[in-house]
C-alpha positions as CSV (number, residue, x, y, z in Angstrom):
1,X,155.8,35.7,25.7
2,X,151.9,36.7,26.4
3,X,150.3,34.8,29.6
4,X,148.5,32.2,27.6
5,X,151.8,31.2,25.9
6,X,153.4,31.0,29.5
7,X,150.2,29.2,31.1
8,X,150.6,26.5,28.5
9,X,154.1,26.1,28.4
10,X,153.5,25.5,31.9
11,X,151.1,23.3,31.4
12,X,153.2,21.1,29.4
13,X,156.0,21.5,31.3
14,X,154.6,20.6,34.9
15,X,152.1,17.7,33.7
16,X,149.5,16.0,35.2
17,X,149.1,13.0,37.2
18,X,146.2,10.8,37.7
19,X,144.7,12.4,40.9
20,X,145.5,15.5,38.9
21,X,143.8,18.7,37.1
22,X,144.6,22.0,35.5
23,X,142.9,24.1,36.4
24,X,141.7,27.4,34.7
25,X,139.5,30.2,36.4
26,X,137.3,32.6,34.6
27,X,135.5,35.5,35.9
28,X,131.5,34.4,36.0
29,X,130.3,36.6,33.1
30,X,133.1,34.7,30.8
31,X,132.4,31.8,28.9
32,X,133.9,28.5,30.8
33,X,134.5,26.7,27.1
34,X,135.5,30.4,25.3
35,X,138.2,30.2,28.0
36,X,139.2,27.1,27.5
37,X,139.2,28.0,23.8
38,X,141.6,30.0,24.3
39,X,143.9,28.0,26.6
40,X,143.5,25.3,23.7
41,X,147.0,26.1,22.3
42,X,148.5,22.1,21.0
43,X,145.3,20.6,22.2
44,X,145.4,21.0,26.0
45,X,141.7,22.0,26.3
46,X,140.4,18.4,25.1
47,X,142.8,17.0,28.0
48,X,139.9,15.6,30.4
49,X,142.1,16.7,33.0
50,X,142.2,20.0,32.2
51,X,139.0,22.3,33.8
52,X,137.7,25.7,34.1
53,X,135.4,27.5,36.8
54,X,134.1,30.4,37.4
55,X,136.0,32.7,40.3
56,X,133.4,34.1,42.6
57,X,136.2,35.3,45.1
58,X,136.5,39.1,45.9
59,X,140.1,38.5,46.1
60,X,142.6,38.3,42.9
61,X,141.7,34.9,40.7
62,X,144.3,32.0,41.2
63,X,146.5,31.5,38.0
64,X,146.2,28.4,36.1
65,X,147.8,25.8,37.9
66,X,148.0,21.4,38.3
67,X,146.5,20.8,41.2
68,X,144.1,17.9,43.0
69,X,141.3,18.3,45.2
70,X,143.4,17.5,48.1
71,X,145.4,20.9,47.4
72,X,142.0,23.4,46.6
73,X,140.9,25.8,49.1
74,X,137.5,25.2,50.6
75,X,136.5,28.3,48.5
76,X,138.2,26.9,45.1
77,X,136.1,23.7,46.2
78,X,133.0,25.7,46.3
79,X,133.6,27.7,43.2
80,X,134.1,24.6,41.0
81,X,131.3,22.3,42.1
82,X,128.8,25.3,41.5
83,X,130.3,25.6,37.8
84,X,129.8,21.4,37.5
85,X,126.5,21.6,38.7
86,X,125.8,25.0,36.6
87,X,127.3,23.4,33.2
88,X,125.1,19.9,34.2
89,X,121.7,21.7,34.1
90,X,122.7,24.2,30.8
91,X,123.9,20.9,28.7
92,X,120.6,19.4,29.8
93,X,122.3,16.5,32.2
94,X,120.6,16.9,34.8
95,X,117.7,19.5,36.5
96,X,118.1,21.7,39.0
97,X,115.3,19.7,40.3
98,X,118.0,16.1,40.1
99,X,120.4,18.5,42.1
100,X,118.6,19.7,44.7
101,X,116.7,16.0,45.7
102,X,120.7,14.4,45.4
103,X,121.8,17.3,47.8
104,X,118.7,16.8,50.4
105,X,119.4,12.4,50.4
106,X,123.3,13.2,50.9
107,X,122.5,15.7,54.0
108,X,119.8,13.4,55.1
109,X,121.5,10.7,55.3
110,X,124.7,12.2,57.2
């Protein structure tokens, strides 16, 4: 059994919960969708609840793994809002301009 077949059997066996994600890491020259392409075995990559990021760490990247926001490390924290807010300005959501003025209200106003 190759790692993808054990990440998803894994997957399937562990399940999700509401407060829950999957999460997938990906080095940052990768593709976060080719990656999920290919943890897309019986569907699991159109799950909303399953993610991918890119690993910035110097250290070994996590294995796929449920998990909540609660249970990331500050650095898994880091590593996944800067992939949101990277994939929000390439699919045209947002500008870096939108992020930068939300960032500047949230620290002003704390």
């Amino acid at each position: 059994m190759n790692r993808l077949e054990i990440s998803v059997e894994r997957l399937e066996r562990d399940g999700g919960g509401p407060d829950r994600l999957y999460v997938i890491w990906c080095r940052p020259d990768e593709d976060e969708d080719e990656v999920l392409g290919r943890h897309a075995v019986k569907g699991g990559a159109s799950d909303p609840q399953v993610r991918c990021y890119h690993w910035k760490g110097t250290g070994p990247m996590p294995e796929p793994r449920w998990t909540s926001l609660q249970n990331m490390t500050d650095d898994e924290l880091e590593y996944a809002l800067d992939s949101l807010k990277a994939s929000l300005i390439r699919n045209g959501r947002v500008t870096a301009e939108d992020l930068n003025e939300l960032e500047a209200r949230r620290f002003k106003d704390v």
